[in-house]
C-alpha positions in Angstrom: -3.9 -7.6 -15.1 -6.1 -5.5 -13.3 -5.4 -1.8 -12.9 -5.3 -1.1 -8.8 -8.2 1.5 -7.8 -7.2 4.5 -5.5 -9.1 4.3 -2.6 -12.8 6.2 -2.1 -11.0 8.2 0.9 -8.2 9.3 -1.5 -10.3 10.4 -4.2 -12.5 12.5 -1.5 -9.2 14.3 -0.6 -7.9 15.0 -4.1 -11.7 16.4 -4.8 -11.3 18.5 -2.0 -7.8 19.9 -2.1 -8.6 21.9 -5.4 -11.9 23.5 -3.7 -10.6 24.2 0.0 -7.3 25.0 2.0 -6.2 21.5 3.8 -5.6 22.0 7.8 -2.5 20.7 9.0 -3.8 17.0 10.0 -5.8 17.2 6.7 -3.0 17.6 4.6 -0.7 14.5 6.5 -3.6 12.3 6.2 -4.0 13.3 2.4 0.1 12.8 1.8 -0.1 10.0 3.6 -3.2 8.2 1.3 -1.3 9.0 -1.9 1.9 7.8 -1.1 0.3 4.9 0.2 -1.2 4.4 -2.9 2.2 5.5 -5.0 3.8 3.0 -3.0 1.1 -0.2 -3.9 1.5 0.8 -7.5 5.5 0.5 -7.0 4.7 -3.1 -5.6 2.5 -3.8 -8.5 5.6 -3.2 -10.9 7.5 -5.3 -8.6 5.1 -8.3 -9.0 4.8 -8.0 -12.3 8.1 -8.4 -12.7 7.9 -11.7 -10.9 9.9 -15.3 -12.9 7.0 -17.5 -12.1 2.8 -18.1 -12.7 1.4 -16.5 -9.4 -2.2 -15.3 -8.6 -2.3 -12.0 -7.0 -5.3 -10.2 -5.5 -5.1 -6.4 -4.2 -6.9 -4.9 -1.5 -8.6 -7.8 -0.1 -11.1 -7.2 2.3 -11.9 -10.2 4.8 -13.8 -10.3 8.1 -13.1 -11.9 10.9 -15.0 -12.3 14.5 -17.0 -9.3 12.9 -14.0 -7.2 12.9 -13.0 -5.8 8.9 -9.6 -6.0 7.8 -7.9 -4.8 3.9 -4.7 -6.6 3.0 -2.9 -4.4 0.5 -1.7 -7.5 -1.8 -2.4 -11.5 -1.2 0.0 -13.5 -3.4 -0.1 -17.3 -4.1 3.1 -18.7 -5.4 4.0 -22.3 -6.0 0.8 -23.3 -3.9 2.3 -20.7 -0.7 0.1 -17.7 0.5 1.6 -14.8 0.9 0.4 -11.1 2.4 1.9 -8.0 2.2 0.7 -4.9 4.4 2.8 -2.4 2.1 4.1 0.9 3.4 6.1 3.9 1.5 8.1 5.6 4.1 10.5 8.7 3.0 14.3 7.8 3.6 16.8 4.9 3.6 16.1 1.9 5.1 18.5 -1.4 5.6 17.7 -4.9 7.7 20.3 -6.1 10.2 20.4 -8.9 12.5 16.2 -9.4 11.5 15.3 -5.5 12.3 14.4 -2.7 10.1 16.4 0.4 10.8 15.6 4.2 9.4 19.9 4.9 7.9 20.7 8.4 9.8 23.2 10.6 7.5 
């Protein structure tokens, strides 16, 4: 399996963090890279981990009407495409009735 790459972006901001204080909107966009990437690895275990033979391709770029676009992981699966836009939010989160709610404690 191939290893996942951390983006060129991140590794710009973990270059720079040792040499330079981060501004406030610096330092959010930085947490908010690695945890992004911390949370594709997770989904990497995740697939791995998967009962079945599936092909599975991260950070796939496409184009379409000129416009760029990455999708974190594209799965196929028993001959069914699936894409997963993969986020790693801090806190508790449950599904009811088809929505995502944030649990408040």
């Amino acid at each position: 399996m191939i290893t996942r790459q951390k983006s060129n972006e991140l590794k710009v901001y973990e270059y720079l963090r040792v040499r330079k204080p981060f501004s406030k909107q610096e330092k959010r966009k930085f947490v908010k890279l690695k945890r992004g990437y911390e949370g594709e690895l997770l989904f990497d275990t995740f697939i791995e981990e998967l009962p079945c033979d599936f092909l599975s391709l991260n950070d796939l770029w496409l184009t379409h009407h000129n416009k760029c676009f990455q999708i974190d992981n594209a799965l196929l699966v028993n001959n069914i495409f699936y894409m997963y836009e993969v986020k790693n939010y801090p806190g508790v989160y449950y599904y009811e009735k088809d929505k995502l709610f944030l649990a408040l404690y």
